[in-house]
C-alpha positions as CSV (number, residue, x, y, z in Angstrom):
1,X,90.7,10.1,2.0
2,X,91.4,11.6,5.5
3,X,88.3,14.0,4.9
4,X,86.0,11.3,3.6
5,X,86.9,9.1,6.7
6,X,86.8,12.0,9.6
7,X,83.0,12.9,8.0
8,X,82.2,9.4,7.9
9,X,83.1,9.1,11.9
10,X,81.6,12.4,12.6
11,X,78.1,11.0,11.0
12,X,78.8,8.0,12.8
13,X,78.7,9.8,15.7
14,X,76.1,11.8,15.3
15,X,73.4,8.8,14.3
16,X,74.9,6.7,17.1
17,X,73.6,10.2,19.4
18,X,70.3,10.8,17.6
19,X,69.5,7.2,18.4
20,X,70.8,7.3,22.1
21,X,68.4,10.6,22.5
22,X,65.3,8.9,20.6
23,X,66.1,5.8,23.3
24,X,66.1,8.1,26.5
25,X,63.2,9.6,25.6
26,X,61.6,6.3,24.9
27,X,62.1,5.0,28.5
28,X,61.6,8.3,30.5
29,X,58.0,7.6,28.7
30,X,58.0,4.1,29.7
31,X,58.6,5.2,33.0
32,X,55.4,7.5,33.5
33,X,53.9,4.4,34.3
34,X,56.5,2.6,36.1
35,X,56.0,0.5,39.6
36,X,55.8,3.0,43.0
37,X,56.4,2.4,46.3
38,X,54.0,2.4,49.2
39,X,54.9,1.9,52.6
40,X,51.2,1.3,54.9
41,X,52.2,2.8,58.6
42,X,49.7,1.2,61.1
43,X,50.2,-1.2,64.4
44,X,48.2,1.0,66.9
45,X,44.5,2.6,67.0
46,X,41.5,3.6,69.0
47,X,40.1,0.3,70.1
48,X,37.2,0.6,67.8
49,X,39.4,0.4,65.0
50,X,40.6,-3.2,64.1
51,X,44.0,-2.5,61.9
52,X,45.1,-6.2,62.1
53,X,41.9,-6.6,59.6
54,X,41.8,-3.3,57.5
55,X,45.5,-2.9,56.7
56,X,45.9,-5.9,54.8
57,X,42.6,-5.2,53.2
58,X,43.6,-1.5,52.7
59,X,47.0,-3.0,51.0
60,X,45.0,-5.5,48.8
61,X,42.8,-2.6,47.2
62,X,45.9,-0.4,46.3
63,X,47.9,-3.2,44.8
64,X,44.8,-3.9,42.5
65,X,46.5,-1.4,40.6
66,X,49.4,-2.8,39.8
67,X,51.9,-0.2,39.6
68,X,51.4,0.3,43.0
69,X,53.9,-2.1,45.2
70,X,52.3,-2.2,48.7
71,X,54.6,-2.8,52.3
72,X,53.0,-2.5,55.7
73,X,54.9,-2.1,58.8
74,X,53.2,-2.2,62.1
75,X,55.2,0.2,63.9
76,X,55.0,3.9,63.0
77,X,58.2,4.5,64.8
78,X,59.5,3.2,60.9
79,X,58.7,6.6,60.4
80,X,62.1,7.5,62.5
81,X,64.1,5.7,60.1
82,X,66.3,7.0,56.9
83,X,64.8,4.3,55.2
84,X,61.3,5.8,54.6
85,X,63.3,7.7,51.4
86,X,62.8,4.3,49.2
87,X,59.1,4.7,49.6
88,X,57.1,6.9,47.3
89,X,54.3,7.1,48.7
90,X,53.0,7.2,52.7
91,X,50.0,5.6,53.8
92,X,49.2,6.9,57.5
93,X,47.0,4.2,59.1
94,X,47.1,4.8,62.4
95,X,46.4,6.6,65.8
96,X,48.1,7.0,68.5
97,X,45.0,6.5,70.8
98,X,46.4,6.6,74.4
99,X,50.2,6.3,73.3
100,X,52.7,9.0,72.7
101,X,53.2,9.5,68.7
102,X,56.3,9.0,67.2
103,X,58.8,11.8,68.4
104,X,60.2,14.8,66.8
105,X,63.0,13.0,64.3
106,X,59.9,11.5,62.7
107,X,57.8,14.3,62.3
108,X,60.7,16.2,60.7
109,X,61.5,12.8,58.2
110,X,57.8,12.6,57.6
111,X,57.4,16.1,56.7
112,X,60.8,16.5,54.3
113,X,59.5,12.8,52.9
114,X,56.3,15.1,51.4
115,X,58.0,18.6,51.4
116,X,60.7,16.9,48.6
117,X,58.2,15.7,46.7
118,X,56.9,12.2,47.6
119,X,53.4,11.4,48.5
120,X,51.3,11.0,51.7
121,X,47.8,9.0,51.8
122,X,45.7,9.6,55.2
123,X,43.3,7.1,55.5
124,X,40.3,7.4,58.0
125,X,41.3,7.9,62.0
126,X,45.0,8.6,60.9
127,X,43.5,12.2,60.8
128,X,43.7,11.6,64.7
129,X,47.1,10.9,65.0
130,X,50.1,13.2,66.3
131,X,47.6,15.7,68.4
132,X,50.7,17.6,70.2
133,X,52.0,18.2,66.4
134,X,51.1,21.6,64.8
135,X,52.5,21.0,62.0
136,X,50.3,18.0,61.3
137,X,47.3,20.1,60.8
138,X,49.0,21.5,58.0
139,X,50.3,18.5,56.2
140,X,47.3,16.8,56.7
141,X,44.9,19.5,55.5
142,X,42.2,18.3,58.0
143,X,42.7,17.1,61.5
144,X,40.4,15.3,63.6
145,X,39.0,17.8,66.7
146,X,38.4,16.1,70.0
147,X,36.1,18.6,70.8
148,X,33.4,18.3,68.2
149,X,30.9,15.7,67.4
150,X,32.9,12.7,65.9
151,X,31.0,11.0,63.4
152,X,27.4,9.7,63.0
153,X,26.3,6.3,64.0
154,X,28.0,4.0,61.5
155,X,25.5,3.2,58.4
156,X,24.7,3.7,54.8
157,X,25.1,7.3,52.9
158,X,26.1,8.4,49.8
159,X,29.3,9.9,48.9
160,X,29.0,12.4,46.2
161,X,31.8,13.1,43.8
162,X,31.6,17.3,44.1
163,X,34.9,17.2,41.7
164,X,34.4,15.9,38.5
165,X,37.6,17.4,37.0
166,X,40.1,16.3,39.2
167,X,42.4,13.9,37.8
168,X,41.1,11.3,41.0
169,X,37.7,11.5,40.6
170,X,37.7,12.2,36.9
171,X,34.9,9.9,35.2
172,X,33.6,8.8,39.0
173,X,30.2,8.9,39.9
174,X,28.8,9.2,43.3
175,X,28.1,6.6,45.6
176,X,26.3,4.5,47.8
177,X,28.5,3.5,51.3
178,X,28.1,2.1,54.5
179,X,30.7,3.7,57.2
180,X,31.7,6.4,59.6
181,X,30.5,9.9,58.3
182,X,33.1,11.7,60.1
183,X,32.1,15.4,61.2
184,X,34.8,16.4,63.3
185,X,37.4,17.6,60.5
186,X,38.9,21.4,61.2
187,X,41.7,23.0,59.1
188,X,42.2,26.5,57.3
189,X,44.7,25.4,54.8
190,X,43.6,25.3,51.2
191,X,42.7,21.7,49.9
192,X,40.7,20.3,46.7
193,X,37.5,18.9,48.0
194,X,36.6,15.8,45.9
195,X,33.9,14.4,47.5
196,X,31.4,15.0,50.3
197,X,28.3,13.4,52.3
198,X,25.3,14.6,54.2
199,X,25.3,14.3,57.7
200,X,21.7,12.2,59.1
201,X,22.1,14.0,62.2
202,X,22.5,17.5,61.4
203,X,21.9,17.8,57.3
204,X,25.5,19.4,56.8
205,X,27.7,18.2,54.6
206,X,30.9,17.1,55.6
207,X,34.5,16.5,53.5
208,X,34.8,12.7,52.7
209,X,37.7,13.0,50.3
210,X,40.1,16.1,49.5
211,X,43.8,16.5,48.2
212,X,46.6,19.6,48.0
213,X,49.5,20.3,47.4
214,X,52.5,20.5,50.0
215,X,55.4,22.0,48.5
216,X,57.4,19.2,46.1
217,X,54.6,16.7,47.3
218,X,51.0,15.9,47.1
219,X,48.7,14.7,50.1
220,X,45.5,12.3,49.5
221,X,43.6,12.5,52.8
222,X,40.0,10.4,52.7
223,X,38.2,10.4,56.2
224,X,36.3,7.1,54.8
225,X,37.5,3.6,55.6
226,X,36.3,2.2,59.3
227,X,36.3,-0.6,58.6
228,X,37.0,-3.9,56.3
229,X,33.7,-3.7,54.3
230,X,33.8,0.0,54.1
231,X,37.3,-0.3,52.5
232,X,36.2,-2.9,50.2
233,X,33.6,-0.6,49.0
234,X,34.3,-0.8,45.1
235,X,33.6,2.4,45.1
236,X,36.0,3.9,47.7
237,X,38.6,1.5,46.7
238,X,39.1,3.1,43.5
239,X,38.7,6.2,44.9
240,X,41.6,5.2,47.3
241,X,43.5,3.8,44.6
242,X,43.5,7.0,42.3
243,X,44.4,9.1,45.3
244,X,47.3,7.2,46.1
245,X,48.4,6.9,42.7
246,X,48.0,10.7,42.0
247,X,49.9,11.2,45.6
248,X,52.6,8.7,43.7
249,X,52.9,10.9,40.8
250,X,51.5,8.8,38.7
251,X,48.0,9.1,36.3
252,X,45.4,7.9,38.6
253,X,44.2,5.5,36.3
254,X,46.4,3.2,34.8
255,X,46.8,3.9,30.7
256,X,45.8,-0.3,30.5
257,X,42.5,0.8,31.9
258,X,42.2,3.5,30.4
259,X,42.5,1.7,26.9
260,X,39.9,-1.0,28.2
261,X,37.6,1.3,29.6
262,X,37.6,3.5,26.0
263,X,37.3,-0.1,24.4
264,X,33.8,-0.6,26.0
């Protein structure tokens, strides 16, 4: 009787841990889609750039997807603080034009923040930003270059997708924007170029969107986004959506789109 009761507890046991393991699994898969945390850093710029209007209208396209919870803080001496570690994800959204950057505790917090393996999205004239910072032109990929022709006159061109394999641009198809063409991008670190555009004024083309890996993390950097209608470009919204998702470690579509999209 002894016997019959210890194998009874020991199968007991042993269901009650079969079960526990199928449930674990069940929500680490539940969790590949779960809600990420993005932190916008704006609150200063070149004058020509009006952040009061883009950054809620940059936060508004992200949280279109909505496993993508969107704060925006106007200071990017936030970037000092311990509690940039709750974030996933780093939007950089501004430019110190004329203003010291943030000092050396947040460059060092910024780069562990990517380094361990969260995510930073560069958006625009944010390529600008921290001049005196070597390190920058690293973890940025591209930089902006004072010295060279800055961008052509704002208007329409078309971005082409050059990537069509890349998890963010997967499925896209070029497009038609009007914007900044931005031609003063320099950088020898190795990046993913996604998409391109043909400059008017001297028929090069030029990087509009590219990602990388940086250690642990992953950095989105698109040099697209002057201005509100630019950003609501549907177009370049969901390219900036899938690049800060990817960046977040998530699928840069969402699987609910996915499905609806395959429904079609």
């Amino acid at each position: 009787m002894k016997y019959l009761r210890r194998m009874t507890f020991v199968l007991t046991l042993t269901i009650v841990f079969v079960h526990a393991e199928r449930n674990v699994y069940s929500i680490e898969s539940a969790n590949d889609d779960q809600a990420k945390q993005v932190l916008i850093v704006t609150g200063i710029d070149h004058p020509a750039h009006k952040w009061r209007q883009t950054a809620p209208v940059l936060a508004e396209v992200l949280q279109r997807d909505p496993r993508l919870q969107v704060r925006m803080v106007e200071d990017p001496h936030f970037l000092d603080s311990s509690a940039l570690q709750r974030y996933d994800v780093v939007v950089l959204h501004f430019m110190n034009w004329q203003q010291p950057a943030p000092g050396p505790y947040a460059r060092s917090n910024l780069r562990e923040f990517v380094h361990g393996g969260k995510g930073l999205f560069i958006v625009h004239f944010a390529c600008g930003a921290f001049q005196d910072w070597p390190e920058f032109r690293n973890l940025a990929g591209r930089v902006w270059d004072p010295k060279l022709r800055a961008h052509d006159p704002r208007g329409p061109f078309r971005v082409n997708i050059t990537d069509v394999n890349h998890p963010i641009t997967q499925g896209m198809q070029s497009f038609e924007t009007e914007d900044e063409l931005y031609t003063c991008l320099v950088g020898d670190r190795p990046v993913k170029v996604l998409a391109t555009a043909r400059s008017k004024v001297d028929g090069k083309l030029y990087p509009m969107a590219f990602a990388f890996d940086y250690s642990k993390g992953r950095v989105f950097h698109s040099a697209l986004g002057h201005d509100v209608k630019a950003i609501r470009n549907p177009n370049a919204a969901e390219l900036f959506r899938r690049g800060c998702a990817w960046a977040a470690g998530l699928s840069p579509v969402p699987k609910t789109q996915e499905k609806t999209a395959a429904g079609k």
